[in-house]
C-alpha positions in Angstrom: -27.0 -5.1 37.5 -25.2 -1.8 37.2 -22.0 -2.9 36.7 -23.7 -5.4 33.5 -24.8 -1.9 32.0 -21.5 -0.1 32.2 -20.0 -3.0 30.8 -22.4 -3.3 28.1 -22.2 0.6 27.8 -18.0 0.9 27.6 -18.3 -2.3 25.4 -20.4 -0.7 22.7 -18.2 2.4 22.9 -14.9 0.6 22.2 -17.0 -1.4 19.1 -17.8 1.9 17.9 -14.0 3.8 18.0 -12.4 0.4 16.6 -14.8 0.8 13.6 -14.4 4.7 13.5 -10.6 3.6 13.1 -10.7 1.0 10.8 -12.8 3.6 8.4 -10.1 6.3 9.0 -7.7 4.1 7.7 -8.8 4.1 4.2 -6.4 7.0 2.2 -8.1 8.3 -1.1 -4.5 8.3 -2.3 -5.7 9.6 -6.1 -6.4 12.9 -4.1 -2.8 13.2 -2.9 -0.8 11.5 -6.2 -3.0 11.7 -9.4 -0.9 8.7 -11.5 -2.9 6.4 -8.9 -5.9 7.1 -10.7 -6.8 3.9 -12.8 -8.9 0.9 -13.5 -8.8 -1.0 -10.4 -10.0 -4.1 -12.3 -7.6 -7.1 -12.4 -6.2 -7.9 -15.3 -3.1 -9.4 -17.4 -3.6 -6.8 -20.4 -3.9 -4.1 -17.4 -1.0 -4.7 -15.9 1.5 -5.3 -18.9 -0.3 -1.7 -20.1 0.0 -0.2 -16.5 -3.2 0.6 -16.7 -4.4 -0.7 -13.8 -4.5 0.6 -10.0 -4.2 -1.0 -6.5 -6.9 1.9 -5.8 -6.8 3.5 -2.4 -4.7 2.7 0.2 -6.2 0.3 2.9 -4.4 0.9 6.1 -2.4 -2.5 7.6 -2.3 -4.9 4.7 -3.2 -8.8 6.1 -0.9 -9.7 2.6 2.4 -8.3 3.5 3.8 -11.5 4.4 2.7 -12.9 1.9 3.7 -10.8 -0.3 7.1 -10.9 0.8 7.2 -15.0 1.0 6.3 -15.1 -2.7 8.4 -12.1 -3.7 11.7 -14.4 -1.9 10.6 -17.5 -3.9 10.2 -15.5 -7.1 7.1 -16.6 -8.0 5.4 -13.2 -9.9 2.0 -15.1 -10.1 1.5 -15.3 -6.4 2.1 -12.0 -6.0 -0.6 -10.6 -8.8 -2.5 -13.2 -7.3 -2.5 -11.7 -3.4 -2.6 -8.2 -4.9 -5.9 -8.9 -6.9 -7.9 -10.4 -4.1 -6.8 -7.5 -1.4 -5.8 -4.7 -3.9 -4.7 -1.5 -1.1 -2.7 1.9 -3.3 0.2 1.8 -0.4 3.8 2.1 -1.7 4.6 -1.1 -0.3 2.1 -2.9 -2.3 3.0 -0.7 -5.7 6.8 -1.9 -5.3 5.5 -5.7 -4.8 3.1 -5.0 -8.1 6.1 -3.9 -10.3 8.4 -6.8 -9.0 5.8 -9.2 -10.4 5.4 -6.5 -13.6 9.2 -6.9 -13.9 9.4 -10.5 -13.4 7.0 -11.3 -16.2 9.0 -9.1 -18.5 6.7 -6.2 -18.8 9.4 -3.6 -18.8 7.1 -0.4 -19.2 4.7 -1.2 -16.4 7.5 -2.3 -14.4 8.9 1.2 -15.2 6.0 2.9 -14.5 4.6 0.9 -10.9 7.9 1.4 -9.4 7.9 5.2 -10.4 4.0 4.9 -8.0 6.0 3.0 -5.3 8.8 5.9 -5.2 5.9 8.8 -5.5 4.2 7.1 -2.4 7.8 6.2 -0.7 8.3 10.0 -0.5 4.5 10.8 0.2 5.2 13.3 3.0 2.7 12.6 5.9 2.3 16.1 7.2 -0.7 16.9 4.8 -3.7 17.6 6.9 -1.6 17.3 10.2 -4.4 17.5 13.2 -7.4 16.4 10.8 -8.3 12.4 10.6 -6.3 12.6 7.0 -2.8 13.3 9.5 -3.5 9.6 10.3 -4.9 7.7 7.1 -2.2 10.0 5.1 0.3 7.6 6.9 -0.7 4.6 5.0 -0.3 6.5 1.5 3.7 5.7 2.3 3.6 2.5 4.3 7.5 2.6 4.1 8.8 6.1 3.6 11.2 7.0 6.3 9.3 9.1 8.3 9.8 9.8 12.6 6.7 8.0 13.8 6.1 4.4 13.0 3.3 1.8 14.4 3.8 -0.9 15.6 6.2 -3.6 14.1 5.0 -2.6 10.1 8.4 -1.3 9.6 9.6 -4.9 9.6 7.4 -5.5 6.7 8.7 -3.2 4.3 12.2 -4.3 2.4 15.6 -3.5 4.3 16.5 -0.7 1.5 13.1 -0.6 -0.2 14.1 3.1 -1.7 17.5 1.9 -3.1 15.6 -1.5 -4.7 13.1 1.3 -6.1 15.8 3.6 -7.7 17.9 0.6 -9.3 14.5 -0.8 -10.7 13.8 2.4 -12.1 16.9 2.8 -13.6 16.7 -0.7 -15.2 13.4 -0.6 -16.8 13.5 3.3 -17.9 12.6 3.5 -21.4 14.8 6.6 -21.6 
């Protein structure tokens, strides 16, 4: 009988820090980068106007292979497609959202989502270092080259995902 209660006891602890942890991995990335402040509704019109925002960023994305399956077979639709039902404001998933900009020949918002992806690329982690924003902060630049990664998401993010980012750039600037 003893032994049930511990269980039961250690059981609802480790509920509790696995949902403490998936709340701390939410990143109010318009407080760190104010051009991710937007409407976060999905649109056409809003993404050819770069209006529109991927909102804050989520933590581990369930999309990212997705995402990079459709990027591969060049299908722009898919992508907007995954990015509207599971919008999360990481670099990663700004880079995939101006691919699909690019792709559909909307050269400004191309322009401009890439220029996001590259702000949250070089999104330097050490803000708040200690404080639970240390670990969410993380998330803001899913693929910036930083000295601690998790797990295997560095697989998920493009080879030379800065380089692709700077050539884009350069191709789409209106300057």
């Amino acid at each position: 009988m003893e032994i049930e209660v511990v269980m039961e006891n250690l059981n609802i602890a480790l509920i509790t820090i696995v949902l403490l942890g998936i709340s701390a991995c939410t990143t109010d990335t318009s407080s760190y980068i104010s051009e991710t402040v937007g409407d976060q509704t999905f649109s056409l019109n809003a993404i050819r106007d770069a209006s529109f925002r991927l909102g804050p960023a989520a933590g581990l994305d369930t999309n990212i292979g997705l995402l990079r399956k459709a990027k591969q077979q060049g299908n722009p639709d898919e992508v907007l497609k995954l990015l509207s039902r599971k919008p999360n404001g990481t670099d990663l998933n700004y880079f995939y959202l101006a691919w699909a900009a690019e792709q559909l020949g909307f050269k400004d918002a191309a322009f401009e989502y890439y220029s996001l992806a590259k702000k949250l690329y070089l999104f330097s982690r050490t803000v708040n270092i200690g404080e639970p924003g240390y670990i969410t902060s993380h998330y803001v630049s899913y693929c910036g080259d930083y000295e601690f990664k998790y797990g295997d998401e560095s697989k998920a993010c493009p080879s030379n995902m800065y380089g692709e980012i700077e050539r884009a750039i350069a191709r789409n600037s209106p300057f």
